[in-house]
C-alpha positions as a printed Julia matrix, in Angstrom:
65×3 Matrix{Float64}:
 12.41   -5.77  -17.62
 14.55   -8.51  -18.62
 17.71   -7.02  -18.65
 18.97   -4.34  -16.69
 21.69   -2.86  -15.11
 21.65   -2.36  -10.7
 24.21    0.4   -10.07
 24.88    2.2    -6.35
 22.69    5.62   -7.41
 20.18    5.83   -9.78
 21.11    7.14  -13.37
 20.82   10.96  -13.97
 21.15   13.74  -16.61
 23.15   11.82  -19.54
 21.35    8.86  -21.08
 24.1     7.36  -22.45
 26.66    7.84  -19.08
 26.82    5.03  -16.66
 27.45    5.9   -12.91
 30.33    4.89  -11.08
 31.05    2.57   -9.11
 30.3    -1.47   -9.32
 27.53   -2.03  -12.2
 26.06   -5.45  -11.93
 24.17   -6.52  -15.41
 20.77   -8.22  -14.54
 19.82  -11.18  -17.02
 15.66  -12.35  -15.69
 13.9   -14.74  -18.14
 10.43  -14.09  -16.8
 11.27  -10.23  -16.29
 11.09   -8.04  -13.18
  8.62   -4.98  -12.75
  9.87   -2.08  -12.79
  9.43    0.15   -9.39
 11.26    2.58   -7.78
 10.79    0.69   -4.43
 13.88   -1.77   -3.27
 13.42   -5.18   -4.52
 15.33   -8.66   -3.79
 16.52  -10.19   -6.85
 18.6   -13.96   -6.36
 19.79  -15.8    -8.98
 23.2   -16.87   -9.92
 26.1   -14.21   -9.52
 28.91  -14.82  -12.14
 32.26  -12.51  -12.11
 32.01  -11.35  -16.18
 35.33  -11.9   -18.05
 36.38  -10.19  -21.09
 32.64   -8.88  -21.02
 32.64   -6.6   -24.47
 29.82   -3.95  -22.73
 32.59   -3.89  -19.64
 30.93   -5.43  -17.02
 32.55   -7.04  -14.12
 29.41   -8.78  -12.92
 26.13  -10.36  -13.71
 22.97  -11.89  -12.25
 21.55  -14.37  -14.51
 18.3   -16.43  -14.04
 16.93  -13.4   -11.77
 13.76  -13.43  -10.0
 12.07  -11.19   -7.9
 11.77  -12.55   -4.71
């Protein structure tokens, strides 16, 4: 994946519904495998403004690490 979103539970029953809480959009060039194991991403965390999809924040230049 090279762009995904990390949210505090996984996302259930609506496709289209995003779960509460903070939603932090995940920008990799080289893309991250999916798994349903934890994983360490780093990369630069940016506060989003004015972000038309409405997120607050987002890692970009991600790598699994």
């Amino acid at each position: 994946q090279t762009r995904f979103i990390l949210g505090p539970q996984p996302m259930a029953g609506c496709d289209f519904c995003l779960p509460g809480g903070a939603l932090i959009e995940v920008q990799s060039d080289k893309g991250v495998t999916f798994t349903y194991e934890p994983v360490t991403i780093t990369g630069v965390f940016v506060v989003a403004e004015d972000d038309p999809y409405g997120m607050f924040y987002r890692i970009t230049g991600a790598v699994k690490g």
